[in-house]
C-alpha positions as CSV (number, residue, x, y, z in Angstrom):
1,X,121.8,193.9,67.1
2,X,123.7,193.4,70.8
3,X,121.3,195.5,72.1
4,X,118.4,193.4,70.9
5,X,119.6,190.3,72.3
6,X,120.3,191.7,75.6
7,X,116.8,192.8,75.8
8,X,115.3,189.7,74.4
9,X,117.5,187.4,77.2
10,X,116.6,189.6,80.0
11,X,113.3,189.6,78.8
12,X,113.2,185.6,78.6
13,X,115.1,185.0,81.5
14,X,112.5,187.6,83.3
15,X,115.5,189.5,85.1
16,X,113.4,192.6,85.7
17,X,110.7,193.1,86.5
18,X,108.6,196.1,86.3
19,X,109.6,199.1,88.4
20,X,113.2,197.5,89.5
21,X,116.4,199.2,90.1
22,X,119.8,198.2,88.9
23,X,122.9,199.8,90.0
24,X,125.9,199.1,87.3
25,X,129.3,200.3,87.5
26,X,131.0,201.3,84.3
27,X,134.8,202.0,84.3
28,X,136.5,203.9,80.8
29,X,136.8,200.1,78.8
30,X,135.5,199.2,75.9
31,X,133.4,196.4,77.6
32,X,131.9,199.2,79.9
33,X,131.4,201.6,77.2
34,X,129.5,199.0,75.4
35,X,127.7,198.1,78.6
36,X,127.0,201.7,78.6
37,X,125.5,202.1,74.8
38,X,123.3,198.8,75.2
39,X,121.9,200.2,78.7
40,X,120.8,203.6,77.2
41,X,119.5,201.8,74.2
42,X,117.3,200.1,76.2
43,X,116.2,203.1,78.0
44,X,115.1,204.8,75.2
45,X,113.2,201.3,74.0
46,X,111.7,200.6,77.4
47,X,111.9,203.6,79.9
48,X,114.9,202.5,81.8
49,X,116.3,206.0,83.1
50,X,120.0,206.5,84.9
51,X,121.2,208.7,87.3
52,X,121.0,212.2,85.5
53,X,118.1,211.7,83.4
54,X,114.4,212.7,84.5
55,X,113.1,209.5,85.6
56,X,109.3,209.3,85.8
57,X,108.1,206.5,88.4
């Protein structure tokens, strides 16, 4: 549910755009670790990729 209203605001608020980069820094808290969880739900909904995984440009 989070994750779908992250993805819908960035999507109405048209943060990204098609092929941008982020760079987010996560530390061992909860809020990051949530951070974390939304951002690689998103990858797997929309291609996002993170340092480590096989990003395809």
């Amino acid at each position: 549910m989070l994750s779908w209203q992250v993805e819908t605001f960035i999507k109405e608020k048209q943060l990204l755009a098609a092929n941008d980069r982020i760079l987010v820094g996560v530390s061992t808290g909860v809020d990051s670790m949530v951070l974390l969880h939304i951002l690689e739900t998103l990858q797997k909904n929309d291609g996002l990729c993170h340092r480590g995984s096989s990003c395809k440009s």
